[in-house]
N, C-alpha and C positions, 0 to 999 in steps of 0.2 A: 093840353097834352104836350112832352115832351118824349123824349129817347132817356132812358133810363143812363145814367153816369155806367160806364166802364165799355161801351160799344163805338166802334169808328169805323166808320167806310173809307176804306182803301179801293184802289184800280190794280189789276192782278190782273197781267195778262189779257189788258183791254177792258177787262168786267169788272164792274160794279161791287165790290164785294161789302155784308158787314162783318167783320170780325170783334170777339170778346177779347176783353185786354184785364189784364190785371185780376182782381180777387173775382169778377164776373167769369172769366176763363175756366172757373171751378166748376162752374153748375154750366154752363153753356161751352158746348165744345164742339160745335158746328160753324158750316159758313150759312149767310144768307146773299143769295144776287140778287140784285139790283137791277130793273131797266133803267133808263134816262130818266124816267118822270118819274120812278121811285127813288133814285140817287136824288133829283131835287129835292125831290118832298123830305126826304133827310135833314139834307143839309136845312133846314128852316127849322125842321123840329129839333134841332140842337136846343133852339129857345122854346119857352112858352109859345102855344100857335092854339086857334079853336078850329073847326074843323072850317067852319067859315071863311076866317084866314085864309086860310091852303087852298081853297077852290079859288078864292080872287085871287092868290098866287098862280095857279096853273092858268087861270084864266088871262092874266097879264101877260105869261110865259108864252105858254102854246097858243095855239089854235085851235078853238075848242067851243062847246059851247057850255052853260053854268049843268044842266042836268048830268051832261058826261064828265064834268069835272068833279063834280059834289059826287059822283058814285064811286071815280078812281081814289077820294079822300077816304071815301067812307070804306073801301074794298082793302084800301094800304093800310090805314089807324086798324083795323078787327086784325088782320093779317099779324101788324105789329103787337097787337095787343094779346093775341091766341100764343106769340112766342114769349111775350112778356118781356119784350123790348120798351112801353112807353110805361113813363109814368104819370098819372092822370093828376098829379099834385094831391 
């Protein structure tokens, strides 16, 4: 899974923001915030990631354990995917 082409997070005012850019701006015209552990998870999903991936990513990062990292994965990709931000290839 990745982040669908035409979405970028910007910092606004300290926060986390995703913003739609370009012919995306059409059909989506809202903000989404970001915490810290979701601005990561972003930033990684720019590329191909499995949900796998991203939990030994937060698991590297944070301080955490694999049960509470696999559920912040699994809680952000539905999240992302309900607004129809990711592309699943």
């Amino acid at each position: 899974m990745k982040i669908k082409n035409g979405f970028m997070l910007r910092k606004v005012g300290g926060q986390n923001v995703v913003v739609a850019v370009g012919a995306a701006s059409r059909d989506f015209n809202g903000i989404i915030k970001l915490n810290e552990t979701g601005a990561f998870l972003w930033e990684l999903l720019k590329s191909e990631h499995t949900a796998e991936e991203l939990t030994e990513a937060l698991l590297a990062e944070y301080d955490t354990d694999r049960e509470t990292a696999a559920a912040d994965v699994a809680a952000f990709s539905e999240k992302l995917s309900r607004a129809e931000l990711l592309d699943r290839g």
